[in-house]
N, C-alpha and C positions, 0 to 999 in steps of 0.2 A: 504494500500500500504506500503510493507516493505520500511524505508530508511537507510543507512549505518550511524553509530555512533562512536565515540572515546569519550572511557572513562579514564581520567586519575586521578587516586587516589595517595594522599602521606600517609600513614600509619605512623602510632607510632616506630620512633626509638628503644623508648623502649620496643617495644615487642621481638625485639630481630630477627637473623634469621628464626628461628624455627614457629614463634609466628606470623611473617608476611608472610611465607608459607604458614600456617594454614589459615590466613586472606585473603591471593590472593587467597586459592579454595576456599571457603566460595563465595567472590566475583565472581569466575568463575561458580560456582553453579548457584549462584543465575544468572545470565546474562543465562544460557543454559537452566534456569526454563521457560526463557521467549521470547527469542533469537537466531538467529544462530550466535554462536563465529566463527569470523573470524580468528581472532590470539589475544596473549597473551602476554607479552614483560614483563618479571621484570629489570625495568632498574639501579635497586639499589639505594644506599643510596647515597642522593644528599644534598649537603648544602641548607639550604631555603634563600631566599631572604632575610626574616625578622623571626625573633624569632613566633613560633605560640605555644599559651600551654605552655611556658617555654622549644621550645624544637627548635635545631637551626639545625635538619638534620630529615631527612624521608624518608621511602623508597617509591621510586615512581614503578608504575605501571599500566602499560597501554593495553588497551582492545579496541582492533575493533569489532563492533557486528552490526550484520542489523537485525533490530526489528520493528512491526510495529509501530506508531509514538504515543501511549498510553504508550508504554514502558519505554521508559525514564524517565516518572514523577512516576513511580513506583519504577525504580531503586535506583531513587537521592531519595525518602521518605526512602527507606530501609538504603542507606549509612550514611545519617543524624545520624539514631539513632544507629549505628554500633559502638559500641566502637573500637579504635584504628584508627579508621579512623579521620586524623587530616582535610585534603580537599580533596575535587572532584571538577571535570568537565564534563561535558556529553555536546560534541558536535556533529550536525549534520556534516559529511563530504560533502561537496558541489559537485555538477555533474559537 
C-alpha cells in the first residue's frame, strides 16, 4: 500500500549553487527510481539552529513523494552515505 512522504534535506553550503543543483537531481533521481514525486521545493539557504560540520547555513530542500512503505529505509541508507548531504528527515504525512 503506497503512503504519502516528506523529505526534507539540508545540503552543504559549501557546494555552492551549482553543486547543490546537481545534489537536488541526484536526490530527485533517486526518489523517481523508486516513487511517485509529488513536488519538489528548493527553499534555499537557511541559517541552522546550531553549527553542524563546522558549517552555520545549508541549503534546504524539500520533496513530497508517495512510495510504498519499504521505500523510505532505502532512501534514508542512500542519503547517509551521500556526501554533501549534512541532514534528512523522511516523514510519513498523516491522513
Amino acid at each position: 500500500m503506497a503512503n504519502t512522504y516528506r523529505l526534507i534535506v539540508v545540503l552543504s553550503a559549501a557546494l555552492g549553487d551549482e553543486g547543490a543543483a546537481s545534489l537536488t537531481e541526484t536526490i530527485k533521481a533517486k526518489v523517481e527510481s523508486g516513487a511517485t514525486l509529488n513536488s519538489l521545493d528548493t527553499l534555499g539557504i537557511k541559517e541552522l539552529a546550531y553549527e553542524i560540520e563546522g558549517q552555520k547555513n545549508g541549503y534546504y530542500v524539500q520533496v513530497n513523494f508517495t512510495a510504498d512503505s519499504d521505500f523510505p529505509k532505502e532512501l534514508e541508507r542512500v542519503l547517509k552515505i551521500t556526501d554533501g548531504v549534512i541532514r534528512f528527515i523522511v516523514v510519513r504525512v498523516g491522513e
